[in-house]
N, CA and C atoms as a LAMMPS dump frame, in Angstrom:
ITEM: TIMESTEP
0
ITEM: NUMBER OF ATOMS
447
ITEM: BOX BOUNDS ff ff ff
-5.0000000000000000e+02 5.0000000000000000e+02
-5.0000000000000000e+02 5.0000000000000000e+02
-5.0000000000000000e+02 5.0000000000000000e+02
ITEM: ATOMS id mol type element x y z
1 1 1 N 34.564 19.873 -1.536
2 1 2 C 33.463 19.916 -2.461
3 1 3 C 32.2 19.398 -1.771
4 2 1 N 31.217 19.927 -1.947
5 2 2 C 29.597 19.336 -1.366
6 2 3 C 29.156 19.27 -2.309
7 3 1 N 28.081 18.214 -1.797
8 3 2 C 27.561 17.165 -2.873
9 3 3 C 26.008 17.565 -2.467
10 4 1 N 25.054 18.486 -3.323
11 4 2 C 23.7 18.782 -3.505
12 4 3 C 23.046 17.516 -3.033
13 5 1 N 21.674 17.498 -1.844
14 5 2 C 21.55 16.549 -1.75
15 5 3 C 19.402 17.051 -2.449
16 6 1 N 19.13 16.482 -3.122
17 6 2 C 17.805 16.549 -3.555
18 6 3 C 16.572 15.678 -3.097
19 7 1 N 16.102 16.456 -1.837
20 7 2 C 14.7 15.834 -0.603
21 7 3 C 13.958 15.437 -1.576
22 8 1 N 13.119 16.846 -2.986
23 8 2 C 12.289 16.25 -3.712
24 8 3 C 12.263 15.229 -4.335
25 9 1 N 13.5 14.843 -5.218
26 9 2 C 13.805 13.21 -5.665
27 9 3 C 13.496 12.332 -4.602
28 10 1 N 13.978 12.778 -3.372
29 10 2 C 14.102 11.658 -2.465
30 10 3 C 12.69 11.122 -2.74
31 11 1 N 11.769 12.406 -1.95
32 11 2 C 10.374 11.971 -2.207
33 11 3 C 9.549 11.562 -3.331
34 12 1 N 9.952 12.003 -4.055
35 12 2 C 9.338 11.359 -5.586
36 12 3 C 9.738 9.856 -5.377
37 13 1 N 10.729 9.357 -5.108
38 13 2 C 11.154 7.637 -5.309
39 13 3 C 10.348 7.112 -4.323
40 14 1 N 10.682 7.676 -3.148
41 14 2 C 9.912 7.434 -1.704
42 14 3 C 8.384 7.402 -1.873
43 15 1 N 7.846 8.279 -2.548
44 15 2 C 6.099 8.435 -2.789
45 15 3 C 5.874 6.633 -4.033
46 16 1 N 7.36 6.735 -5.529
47 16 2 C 6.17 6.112 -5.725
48 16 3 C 6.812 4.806 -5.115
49 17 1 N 7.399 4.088 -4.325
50 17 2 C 7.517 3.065 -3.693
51 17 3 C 6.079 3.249 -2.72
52 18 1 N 5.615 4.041 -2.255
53 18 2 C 4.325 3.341 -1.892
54 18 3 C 3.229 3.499 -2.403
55 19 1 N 3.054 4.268 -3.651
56 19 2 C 2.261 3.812 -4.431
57 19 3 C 2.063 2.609 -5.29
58 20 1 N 3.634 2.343 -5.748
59 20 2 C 3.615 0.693 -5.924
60 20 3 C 3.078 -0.164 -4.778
61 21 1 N 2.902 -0.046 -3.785
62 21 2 C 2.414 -0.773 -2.928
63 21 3 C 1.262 -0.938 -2.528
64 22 1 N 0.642 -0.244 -3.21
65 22 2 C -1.011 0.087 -3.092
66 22 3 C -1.438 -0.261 -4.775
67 23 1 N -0.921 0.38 -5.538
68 23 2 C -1.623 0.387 -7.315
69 23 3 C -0.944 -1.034 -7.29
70 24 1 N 0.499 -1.583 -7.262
71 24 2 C 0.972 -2.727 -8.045
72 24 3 C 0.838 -4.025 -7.519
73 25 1 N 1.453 -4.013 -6.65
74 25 2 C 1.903 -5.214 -5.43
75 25 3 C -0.044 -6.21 -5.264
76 26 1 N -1.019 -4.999 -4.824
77 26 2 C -2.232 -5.166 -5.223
78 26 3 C -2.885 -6.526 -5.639
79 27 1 N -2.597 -6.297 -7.368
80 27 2 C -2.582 -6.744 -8.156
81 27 3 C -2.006 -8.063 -8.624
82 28 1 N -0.512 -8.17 -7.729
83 28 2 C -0.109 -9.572 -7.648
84 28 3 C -0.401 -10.166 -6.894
85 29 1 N -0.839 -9.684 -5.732
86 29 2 C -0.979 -10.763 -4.468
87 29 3 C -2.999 -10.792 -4.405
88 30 1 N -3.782 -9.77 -5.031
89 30 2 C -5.081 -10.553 -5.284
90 30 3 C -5.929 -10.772 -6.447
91 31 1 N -5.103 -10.786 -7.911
92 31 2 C -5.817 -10.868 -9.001
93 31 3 C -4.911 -12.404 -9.008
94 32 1 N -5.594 -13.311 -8.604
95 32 2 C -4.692 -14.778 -8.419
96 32 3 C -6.152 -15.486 -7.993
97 33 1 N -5.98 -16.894 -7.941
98 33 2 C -6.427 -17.947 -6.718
99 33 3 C -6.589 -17.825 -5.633
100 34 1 N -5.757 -17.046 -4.813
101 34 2 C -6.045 -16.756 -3.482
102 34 3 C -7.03 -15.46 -3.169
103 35 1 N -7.617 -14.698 -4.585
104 35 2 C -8.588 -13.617 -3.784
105 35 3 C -9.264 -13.578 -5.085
106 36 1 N -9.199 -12.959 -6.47
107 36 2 C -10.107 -13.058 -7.168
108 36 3 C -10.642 -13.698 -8.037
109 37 1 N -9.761 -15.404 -8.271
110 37 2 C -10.298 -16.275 -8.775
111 37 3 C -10.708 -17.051 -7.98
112 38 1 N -10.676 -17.457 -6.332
113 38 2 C -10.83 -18.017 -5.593
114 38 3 C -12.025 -18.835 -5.855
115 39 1 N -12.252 -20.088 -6.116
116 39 2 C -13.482 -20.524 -6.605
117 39 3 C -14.874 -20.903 -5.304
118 40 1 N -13.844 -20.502 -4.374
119 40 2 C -14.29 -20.468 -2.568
120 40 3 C -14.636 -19.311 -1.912
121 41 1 N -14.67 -18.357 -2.597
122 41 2 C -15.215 -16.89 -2.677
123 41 3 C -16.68 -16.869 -3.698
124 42 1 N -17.373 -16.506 -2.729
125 42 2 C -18.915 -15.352 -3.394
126 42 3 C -18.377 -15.057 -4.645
127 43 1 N -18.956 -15.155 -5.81
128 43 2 C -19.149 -14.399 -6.81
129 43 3 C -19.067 -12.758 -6.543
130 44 1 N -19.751 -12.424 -5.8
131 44 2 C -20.1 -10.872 -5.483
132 44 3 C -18.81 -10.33 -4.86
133 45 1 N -18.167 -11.62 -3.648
134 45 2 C -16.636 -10.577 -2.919
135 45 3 C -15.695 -10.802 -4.242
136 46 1 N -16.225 -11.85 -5.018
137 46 2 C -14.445 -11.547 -6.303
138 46 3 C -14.978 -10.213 -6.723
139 47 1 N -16.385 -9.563 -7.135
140 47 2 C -16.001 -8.91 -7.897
141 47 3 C -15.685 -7.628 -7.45
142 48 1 N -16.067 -7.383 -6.223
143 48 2 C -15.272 -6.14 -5.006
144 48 3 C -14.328 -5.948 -5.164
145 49 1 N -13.274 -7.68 -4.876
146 49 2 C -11.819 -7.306 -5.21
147 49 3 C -11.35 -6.874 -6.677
148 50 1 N -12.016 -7.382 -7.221
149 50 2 C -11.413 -6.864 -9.042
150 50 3 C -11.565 -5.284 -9.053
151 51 1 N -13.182 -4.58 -8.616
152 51 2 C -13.433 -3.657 -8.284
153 51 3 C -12.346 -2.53 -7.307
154 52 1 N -11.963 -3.261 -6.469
155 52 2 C -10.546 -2.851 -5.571
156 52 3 C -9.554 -2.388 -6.123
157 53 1 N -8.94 -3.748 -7.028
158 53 2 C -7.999 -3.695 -7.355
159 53 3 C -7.579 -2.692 -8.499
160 54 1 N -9.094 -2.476 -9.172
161 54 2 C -8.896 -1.629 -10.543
162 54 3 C -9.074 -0.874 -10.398
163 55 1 N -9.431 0.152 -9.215
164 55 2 C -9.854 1.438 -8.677
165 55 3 C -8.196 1.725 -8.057
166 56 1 N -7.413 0.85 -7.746
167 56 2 C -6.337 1.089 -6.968
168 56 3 C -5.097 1.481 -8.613
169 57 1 N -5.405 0.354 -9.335
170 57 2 C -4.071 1.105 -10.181
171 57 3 C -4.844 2.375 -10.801
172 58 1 N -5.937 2.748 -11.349
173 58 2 C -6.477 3.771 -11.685
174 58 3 C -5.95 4.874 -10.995
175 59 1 N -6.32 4.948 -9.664
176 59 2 C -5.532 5.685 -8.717
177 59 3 C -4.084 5.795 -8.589
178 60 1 N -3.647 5.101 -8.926
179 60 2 C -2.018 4.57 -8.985
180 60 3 C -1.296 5.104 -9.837
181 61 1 N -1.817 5.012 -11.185
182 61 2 C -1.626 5.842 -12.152
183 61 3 C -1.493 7.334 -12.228
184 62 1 N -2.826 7.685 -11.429
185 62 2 C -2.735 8.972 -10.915
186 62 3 C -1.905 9.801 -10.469
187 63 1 N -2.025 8.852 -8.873
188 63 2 C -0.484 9.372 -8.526
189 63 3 C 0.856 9.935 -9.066
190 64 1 N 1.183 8.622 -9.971
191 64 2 C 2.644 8.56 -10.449
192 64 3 C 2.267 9.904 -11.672
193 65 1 N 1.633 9.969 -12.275
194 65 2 C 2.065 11.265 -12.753
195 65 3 C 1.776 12.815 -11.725
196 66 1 N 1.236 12.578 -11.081
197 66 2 C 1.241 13.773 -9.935
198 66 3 C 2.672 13.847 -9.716
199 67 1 N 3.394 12.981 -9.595
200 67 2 C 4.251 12.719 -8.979
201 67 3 C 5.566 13.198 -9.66
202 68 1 N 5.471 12.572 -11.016
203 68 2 C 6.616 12.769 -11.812
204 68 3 C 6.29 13.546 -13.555
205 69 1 N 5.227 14.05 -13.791
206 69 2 C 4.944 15.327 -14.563
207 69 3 C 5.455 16.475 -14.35
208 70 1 N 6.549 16.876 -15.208
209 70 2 C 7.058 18.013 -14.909
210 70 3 C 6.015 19.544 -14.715
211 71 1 N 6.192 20.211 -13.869
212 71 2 C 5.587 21.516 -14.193
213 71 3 C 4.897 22.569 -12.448
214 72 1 N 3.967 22.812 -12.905
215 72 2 C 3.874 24.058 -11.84
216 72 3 C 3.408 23.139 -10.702
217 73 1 N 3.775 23.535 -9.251
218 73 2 C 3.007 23.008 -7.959
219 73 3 C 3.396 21.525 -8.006
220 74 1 N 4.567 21.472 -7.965
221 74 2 C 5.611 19.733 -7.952
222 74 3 C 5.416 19.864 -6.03
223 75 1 N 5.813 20.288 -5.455
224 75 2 C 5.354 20.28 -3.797
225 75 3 C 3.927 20.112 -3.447
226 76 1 N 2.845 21.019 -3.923
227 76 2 C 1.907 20.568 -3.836
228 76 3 C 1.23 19.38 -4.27
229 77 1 N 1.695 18.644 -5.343
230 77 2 C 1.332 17.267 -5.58
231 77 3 C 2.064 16.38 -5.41
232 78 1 N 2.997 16.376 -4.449
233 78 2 C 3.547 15.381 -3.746
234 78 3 C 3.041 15.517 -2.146
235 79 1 N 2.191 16.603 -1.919
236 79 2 C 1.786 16.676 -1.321
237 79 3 C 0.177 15.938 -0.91
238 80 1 N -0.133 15.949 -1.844
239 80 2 C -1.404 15.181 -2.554
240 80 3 C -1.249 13.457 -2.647
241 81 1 N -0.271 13.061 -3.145
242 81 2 C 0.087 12.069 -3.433
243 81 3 C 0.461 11.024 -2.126
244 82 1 N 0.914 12.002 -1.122
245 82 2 C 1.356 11.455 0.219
246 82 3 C 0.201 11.373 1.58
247 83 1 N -0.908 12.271 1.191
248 83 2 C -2.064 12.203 0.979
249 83 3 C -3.088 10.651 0.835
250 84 1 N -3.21 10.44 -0.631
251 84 2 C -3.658 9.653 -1.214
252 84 3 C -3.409 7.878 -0.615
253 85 1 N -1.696 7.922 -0.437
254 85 2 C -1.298 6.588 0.087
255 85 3 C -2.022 6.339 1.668
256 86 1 N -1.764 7.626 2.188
257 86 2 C -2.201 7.589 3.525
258 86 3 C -3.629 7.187 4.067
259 87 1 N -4.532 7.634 2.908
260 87 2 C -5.852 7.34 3.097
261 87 3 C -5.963 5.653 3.036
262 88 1 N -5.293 5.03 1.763
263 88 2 C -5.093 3.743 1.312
264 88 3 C -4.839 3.106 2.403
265 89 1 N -3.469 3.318 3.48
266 89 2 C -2.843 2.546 4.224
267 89 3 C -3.561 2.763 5.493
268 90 1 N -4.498 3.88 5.531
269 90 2 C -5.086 4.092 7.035
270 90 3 C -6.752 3.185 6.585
271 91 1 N -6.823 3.266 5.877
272 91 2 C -8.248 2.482 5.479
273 91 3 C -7.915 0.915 6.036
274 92 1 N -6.697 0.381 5.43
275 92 2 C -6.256 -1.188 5.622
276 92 3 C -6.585 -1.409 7.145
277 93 1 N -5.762 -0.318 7.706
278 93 2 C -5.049 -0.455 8.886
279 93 3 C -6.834 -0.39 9.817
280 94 1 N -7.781 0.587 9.083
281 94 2 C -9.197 0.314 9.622
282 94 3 C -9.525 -1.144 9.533
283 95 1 N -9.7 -1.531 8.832
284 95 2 C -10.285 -2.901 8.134
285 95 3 C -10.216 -4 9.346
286 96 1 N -8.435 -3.833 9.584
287 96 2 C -7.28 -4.78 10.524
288 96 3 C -8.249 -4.643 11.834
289 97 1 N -8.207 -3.578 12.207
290 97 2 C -8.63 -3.021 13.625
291 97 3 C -10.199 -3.518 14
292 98 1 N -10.642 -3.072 12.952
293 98 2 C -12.246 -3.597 12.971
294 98 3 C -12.843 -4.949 12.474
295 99 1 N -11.743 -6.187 11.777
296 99 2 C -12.002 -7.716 12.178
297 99 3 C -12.897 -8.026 12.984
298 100 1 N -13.058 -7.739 13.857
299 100 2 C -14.092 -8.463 15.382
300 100 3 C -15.525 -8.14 15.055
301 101 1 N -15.605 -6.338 14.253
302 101 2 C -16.783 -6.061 14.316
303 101 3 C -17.61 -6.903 13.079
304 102 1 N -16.63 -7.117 11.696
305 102 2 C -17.69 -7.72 10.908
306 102 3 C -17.253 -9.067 10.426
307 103 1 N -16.435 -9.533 11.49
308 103 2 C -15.725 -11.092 11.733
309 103 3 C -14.582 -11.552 10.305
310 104 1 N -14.142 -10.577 10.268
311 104 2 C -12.973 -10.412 9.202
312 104 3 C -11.315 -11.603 10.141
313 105 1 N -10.499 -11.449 8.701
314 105 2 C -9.135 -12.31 9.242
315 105 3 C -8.095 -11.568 8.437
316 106 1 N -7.114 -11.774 8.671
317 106 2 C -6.118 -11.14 7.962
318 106 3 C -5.428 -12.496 7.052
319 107 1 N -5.623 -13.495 7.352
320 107 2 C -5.538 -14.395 6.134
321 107 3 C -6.607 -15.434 6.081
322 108 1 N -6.429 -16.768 5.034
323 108 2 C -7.126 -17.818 5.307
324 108 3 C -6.538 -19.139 4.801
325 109 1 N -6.983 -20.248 5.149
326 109 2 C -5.942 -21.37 4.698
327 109 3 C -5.817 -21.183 3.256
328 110 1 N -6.403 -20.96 2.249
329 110 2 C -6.155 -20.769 1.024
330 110 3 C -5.568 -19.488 0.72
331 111 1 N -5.012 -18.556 1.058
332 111 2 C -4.541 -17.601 1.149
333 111 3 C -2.726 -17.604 1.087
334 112 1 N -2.184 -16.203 1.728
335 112 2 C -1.476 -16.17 2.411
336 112 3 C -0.871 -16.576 3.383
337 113 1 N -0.312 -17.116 3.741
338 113 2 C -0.185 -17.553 5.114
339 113 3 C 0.734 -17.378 6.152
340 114 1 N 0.953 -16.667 7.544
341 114 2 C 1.692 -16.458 8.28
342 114 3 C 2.732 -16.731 8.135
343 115 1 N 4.225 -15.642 7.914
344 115 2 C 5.335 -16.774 8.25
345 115 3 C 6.408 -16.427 9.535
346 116 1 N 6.794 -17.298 9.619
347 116 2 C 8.065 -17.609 11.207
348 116 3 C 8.034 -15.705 10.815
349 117 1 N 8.395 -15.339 12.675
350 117 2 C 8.574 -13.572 12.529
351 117 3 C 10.41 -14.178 12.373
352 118 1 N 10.382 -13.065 11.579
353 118 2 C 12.503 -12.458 11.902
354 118 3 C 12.866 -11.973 13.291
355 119 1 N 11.743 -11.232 13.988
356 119 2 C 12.289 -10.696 14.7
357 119 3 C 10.512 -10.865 16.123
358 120 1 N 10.913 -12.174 16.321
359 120 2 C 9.415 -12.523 17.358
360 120 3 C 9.177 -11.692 18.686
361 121 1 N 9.308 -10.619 18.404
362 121 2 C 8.579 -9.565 19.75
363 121 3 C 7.496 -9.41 20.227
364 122 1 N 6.482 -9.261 19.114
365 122 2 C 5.124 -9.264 19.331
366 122 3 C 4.679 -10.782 19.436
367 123 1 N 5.02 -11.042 18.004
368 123 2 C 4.248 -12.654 17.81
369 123 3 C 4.857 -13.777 17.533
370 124 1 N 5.064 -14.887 17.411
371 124 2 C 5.945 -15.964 16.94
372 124 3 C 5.935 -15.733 15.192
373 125 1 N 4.292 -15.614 14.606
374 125 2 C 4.089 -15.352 13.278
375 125 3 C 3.39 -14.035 13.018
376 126 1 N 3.671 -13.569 11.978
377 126 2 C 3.597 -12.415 11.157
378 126 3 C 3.292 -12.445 10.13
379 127 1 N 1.823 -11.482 9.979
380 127 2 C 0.76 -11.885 8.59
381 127 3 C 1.501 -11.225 7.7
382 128 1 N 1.855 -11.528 6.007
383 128 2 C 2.341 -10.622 4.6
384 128 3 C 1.849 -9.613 4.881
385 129 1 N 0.143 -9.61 4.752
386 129 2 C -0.415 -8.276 4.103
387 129 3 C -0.039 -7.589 5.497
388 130 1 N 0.039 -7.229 6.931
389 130 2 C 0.223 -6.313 7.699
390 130 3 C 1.534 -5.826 7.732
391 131 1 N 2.239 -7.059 7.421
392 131 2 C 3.735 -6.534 7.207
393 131 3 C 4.333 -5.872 6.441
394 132 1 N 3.855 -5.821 5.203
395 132 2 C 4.134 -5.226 4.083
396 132 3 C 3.776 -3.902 3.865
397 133 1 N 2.124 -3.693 4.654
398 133 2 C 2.226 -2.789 5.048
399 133 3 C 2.294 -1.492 5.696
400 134 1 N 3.109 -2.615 6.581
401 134 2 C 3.918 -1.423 7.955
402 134 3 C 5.008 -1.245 7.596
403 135 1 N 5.481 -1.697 6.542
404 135 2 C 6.514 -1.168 5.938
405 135 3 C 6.787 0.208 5.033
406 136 1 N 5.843 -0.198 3.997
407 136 2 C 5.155 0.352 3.367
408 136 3 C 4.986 2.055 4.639
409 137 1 N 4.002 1.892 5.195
410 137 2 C 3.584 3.151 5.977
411 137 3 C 5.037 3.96 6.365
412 138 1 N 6.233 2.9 6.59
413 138 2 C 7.857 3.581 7.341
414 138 3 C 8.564 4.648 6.022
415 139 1 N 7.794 3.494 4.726
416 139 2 C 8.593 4.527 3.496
417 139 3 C 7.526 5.55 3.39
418 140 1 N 6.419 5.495 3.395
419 140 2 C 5.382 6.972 3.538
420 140 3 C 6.119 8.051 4.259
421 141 1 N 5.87 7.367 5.244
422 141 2 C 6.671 8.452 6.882
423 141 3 C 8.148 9.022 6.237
424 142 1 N 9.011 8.333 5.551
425 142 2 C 10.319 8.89 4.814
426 142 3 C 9.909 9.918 4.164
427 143 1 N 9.081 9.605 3.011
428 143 2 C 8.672 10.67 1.912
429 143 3 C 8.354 11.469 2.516
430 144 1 N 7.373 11.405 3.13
431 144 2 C 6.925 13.079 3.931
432 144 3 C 7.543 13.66 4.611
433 145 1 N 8.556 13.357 5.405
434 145 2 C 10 13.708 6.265
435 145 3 C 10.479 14.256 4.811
436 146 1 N 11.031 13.603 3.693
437 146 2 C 11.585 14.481 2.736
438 146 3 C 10.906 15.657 2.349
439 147 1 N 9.43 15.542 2.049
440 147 2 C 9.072 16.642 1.469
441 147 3 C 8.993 17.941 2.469
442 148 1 N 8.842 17.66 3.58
443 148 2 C 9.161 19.039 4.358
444 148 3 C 10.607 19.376 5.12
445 149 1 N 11.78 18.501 4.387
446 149 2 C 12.573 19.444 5.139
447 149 3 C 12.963 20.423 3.997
């Protein structure tokens, strides 16, 4: 007996695990003390991040019904959707890269903070937000491997 194996589900779970990671996760780690109540933050950068953050589940939202609305062009809007994260996670991954130019950090003592790596190859410590998501980017890379085979 063979057992049907279904890529599109795959990718539908696969898409919205990283849209949770962009619309949700978001939301817990900077609508807090450490980014948009921060009383050690500009008035003006909290309200970017609130601004951020509420543009991201808006978007998020989006997604997930692109995603899981039944009906015509289900490939093409998972196509869209895989899309969408990518812009999200390649924007971060700008941000990361370009630190030096507008003297950015990937954490701060009131923040997040580095922890021991699992696996110290690169570094002894390893920032949340990059880790999470380069993870994040491995389940992207899945979904889209599903949606085209």
């Amino acid at each position: 007996m063979r057992i049907a194996f279904d890529h599109i589900l795959l990718a539908r779970v696969l898409f919205t695990l990283t849209t949770a990671g962009w619309a949700v996760a978001t939301v817990i780690a900077d609508f807090n003390k450490t980014h948009a109540t921060n009383p050690k933050w500009t008035g003006h950068a909290r309200f970017h991040v609130v601004w951020q953050i509420s543009s991201y589940v808006g978007f998020g939202l989006l997604a997930l019904a692109l995603i899981w609305w039944p009906g015509p062009l289900a490939l093409e809007r998972l196509y869209l959707v895989a899309l969408m994260s990518a812009i999200v996670y390649a924007a971060f991954f700008v941000a990361v890269l370009a630190m030096p130019i507008y003297g950015g950090k990937a954490y701060d003592a009131n923040g997040y903070k580095p922890f021991p790596a699992p696996v110290p190859l690169i570094a002894k410590k390893w920032d949340v937000n990059i880790t999470i998501f380069c993870v994040q980017v491995v389940i992207l890379a899945a979904g889209i491997v599903a949606v085209v085979v």
